[in-house]
N, C-alpha and C positions, 0 to 999 in steps of 0.2 A: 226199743228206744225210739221213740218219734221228736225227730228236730224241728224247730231250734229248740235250744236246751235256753234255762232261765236263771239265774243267782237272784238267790233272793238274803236279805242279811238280815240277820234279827241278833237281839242282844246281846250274843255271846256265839252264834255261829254264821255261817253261812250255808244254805243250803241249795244242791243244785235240782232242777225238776225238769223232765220232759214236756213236751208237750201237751201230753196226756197227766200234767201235773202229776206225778209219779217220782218221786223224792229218788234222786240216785244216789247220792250222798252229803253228807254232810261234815264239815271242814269245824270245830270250835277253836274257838278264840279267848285269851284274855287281856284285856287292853290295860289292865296294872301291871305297871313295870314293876321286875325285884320277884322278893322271896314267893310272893302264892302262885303268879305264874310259874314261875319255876320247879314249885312244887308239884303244880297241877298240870305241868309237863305239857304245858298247851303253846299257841304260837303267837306272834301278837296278829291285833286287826289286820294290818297293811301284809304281813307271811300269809294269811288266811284267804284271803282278796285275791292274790297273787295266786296262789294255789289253787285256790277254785276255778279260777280262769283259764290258768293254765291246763285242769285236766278238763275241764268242760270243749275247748278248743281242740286237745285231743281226740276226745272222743266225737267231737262234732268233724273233726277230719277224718278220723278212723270210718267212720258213719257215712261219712261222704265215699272215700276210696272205697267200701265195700260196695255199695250201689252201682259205681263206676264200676267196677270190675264183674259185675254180675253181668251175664252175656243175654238174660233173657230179661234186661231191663229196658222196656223201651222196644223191643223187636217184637213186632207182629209176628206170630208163626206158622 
């Protein structure tokens, strides 16, 4: 995975890509309130936005703390 990571939104989802534009995941969405979301077991826009965020920020910290903690990052040998 090469950072920064991207949100991109289109119609009905959100999707997140690496730098190497490389689709990590994808979050969908139904922005009708009531019965079809409901049925279609999806989140609304604003749950979906939030969600993608929130794991793209994960993994852009996760991503970062492994770097950090790599002992041969950065040290000439």
């Amino acid at each position: 995975m090469n950072l920064p990571l991207k949100i991109y939104r289109y119609e009905e989802s959100y999707i997140v890509q690496d730098a190497s534009e490389i689709s990590l995941f994808t979050i969908y969405f139904d922005d009708q309130p009531g019965v079809r979301r409901q049925v279609r077991k999806r989140l609304s826009k604003e749950e979906a936005e939030a969600l993608a965020k929130r794991i793209a920020r994960f993994l852009t910290d996760a991503e970062t703390q492994k770097a950090a903690d790599d002992p041969t990052n950065g040290v000439a040998g």
